[in-house]
Each structure stands twice: as C-alpha cells, then as structure tokens.
Backbone bond lengths (Angstrom), bond angles and torsions (degrees), N, CA, C in turn:
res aa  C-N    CA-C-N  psi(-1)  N-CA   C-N-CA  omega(-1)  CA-C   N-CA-C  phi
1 X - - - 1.455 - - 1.526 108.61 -
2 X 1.398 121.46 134.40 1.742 113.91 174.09 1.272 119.88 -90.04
3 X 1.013 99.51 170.22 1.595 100.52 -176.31 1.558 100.42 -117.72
4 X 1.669 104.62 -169.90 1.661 120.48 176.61 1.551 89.87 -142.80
5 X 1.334 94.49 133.51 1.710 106.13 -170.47 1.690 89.64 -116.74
6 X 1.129 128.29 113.25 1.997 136.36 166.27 1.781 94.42 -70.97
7 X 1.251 81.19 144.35 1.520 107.87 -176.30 1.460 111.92 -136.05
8 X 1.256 114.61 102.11 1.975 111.76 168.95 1.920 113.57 135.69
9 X 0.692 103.83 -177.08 1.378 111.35 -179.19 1.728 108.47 -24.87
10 X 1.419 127.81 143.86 1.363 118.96 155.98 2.137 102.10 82.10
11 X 1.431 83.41 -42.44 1.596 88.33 -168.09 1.723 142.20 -46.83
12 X 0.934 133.87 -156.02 1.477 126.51 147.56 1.353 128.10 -60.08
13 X 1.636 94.55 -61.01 1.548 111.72 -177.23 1.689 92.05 -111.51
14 X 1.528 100.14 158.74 1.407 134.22 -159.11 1.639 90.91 -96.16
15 X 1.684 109.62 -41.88 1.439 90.07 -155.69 2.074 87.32 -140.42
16 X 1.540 109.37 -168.88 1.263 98.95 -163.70 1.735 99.93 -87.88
17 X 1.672 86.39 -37.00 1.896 102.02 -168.35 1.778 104.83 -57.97
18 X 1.721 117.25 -18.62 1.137 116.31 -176.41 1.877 109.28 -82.57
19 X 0.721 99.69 -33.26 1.768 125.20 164.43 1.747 109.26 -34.18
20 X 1.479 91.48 -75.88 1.625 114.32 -159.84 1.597 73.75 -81.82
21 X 1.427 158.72 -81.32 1.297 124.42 -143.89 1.576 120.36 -57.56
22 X 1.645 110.58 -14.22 1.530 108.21 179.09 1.588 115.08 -116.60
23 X 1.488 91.56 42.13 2.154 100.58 -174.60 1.895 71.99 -123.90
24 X 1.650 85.01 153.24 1.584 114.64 162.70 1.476 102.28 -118.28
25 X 1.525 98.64 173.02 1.673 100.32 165.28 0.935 110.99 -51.59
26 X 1.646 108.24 156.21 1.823 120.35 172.88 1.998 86.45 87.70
27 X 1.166 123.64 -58.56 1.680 88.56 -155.33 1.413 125.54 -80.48
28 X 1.283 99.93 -165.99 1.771 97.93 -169.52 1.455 98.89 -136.98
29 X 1.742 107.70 139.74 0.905 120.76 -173.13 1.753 100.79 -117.61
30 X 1.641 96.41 142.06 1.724 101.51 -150.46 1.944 88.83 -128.56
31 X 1.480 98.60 107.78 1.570 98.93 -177.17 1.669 107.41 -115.37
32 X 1.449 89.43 109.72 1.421 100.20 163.66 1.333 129.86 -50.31
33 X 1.307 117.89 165.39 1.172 135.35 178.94 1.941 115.41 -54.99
34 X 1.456 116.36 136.08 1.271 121.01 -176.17 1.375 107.91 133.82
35 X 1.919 100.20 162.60 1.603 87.36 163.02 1.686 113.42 -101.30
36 X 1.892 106.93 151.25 1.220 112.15 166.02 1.316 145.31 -114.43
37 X 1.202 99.56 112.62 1.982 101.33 -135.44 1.904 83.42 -80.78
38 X 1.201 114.24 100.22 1.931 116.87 172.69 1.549 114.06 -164.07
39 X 0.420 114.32 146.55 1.828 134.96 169.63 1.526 102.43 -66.42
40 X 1.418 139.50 98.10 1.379 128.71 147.58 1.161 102.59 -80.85
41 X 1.754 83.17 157.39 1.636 106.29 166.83 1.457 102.74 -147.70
42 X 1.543 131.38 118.90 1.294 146.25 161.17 1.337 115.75 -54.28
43 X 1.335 85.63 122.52 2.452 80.12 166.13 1.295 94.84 -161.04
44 X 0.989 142.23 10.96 1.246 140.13 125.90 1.494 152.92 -48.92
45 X 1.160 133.26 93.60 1.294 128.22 -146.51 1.791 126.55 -91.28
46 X 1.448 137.70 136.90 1.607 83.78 -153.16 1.210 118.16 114.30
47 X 1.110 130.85 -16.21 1.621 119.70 -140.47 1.692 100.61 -142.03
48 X 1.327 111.67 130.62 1.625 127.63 -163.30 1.813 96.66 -114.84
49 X 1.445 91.39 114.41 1.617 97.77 169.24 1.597 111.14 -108.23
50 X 1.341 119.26 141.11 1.101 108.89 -171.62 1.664 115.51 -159.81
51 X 1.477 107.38 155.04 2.040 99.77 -174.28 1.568 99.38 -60.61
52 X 1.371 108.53 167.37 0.995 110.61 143.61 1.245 134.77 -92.58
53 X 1.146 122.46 -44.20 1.613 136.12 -174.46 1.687 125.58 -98.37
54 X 1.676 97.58 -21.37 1.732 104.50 -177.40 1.609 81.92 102.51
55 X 1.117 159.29 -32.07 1.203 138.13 -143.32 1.590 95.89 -102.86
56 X 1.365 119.10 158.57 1.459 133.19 -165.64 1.607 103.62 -50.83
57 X 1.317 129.68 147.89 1.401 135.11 -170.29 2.016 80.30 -157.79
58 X 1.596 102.49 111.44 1.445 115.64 172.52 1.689 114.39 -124.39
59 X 1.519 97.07 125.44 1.762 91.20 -174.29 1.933 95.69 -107.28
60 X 1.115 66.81 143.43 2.218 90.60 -168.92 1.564 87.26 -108.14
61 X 1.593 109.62 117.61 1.290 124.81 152.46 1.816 113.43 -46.42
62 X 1.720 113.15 148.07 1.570 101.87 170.56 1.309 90.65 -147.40
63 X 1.761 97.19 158.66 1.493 105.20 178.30 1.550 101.26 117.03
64 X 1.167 104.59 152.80 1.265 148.06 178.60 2.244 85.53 -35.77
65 X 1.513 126.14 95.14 1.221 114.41 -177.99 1.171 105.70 101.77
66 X 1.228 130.79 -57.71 1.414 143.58 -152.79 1.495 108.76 100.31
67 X 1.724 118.29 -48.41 1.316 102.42 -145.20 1.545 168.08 38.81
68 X 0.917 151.46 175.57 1.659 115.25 177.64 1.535 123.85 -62.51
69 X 1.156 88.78 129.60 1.942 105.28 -173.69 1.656 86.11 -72.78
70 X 1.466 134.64 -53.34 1.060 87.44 -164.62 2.255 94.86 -130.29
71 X 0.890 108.33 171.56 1.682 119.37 -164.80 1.623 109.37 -138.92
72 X 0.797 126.22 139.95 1.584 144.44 -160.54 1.658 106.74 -138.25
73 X 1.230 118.21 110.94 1.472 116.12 -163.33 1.407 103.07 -93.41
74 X 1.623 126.09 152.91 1.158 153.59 -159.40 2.002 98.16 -49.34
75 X 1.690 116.10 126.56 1.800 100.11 174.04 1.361 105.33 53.89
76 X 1.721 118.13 30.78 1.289 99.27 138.02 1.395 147.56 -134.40
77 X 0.893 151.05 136.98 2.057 142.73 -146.73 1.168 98.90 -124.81
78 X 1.507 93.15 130.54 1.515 117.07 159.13 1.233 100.35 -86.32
79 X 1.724 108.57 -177.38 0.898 144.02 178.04 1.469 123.04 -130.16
C-alpha cells in the first residue's frame, strides 16, 4: 500500500531528504510550499514528488559549492 509523506513547515517531515529516506516504492512525497535549503538525493524507485498547493516549492543547494541541490540515483523513475 503507498503512502504520502508531508514535507515543510507544521508537517511530518522537516525536510525533503527526510521524506524520500522514509518513502518506499509506490509513495508520494507531497512538498509544501517554501524554500528548501538541502541537497536531495533519489534512490528510491517508484516514487512521485509533488507541490502541494501550486505555489512555488524552491530547493537551495548546501555545502561547501552548493553542488547539485538535487541527484537522481542510477535505474531510477519518477513520476
């Protein structure tokens, strides 16, 4: 069965990367409105990220450079 993992202020999870480490295939991760200053990284396969509201949802690279704010791991599809 999938789930919906909340992402942002008020929410479940604090942040997105906390989200996607506790989603399996099939669920969907639902990111509210704000900016989220973190580094994702996907390795989850399966897995539907999505606004919540229509209103702007901006991910801010962090770290030393920034580097890629966000990463998509090897054989895997969003939705």
């Amino acid at each position: 069965m999938s789930a919906t993992l909340n992402v942002g202020s008020g929410q479940t999870y604090a942040t997105i990367q906390d989200a996607i480490n506790a989603a399996q295939q099939g669920d969907t991760v639902v990111v509210h409105a704000g900016s989220h200053d973190e580094n994702v990284s996907i390795t989850v396969n399966d897995l539907t990220i999505e606004n919540a509201t229509g209103e702007a949802v901006e991910i801010v690279g962090q770290g030393a450079g920034f580097g890629a704010a966000l990463t998509i791991g090897q054989d895997v599809s969003l939705s």
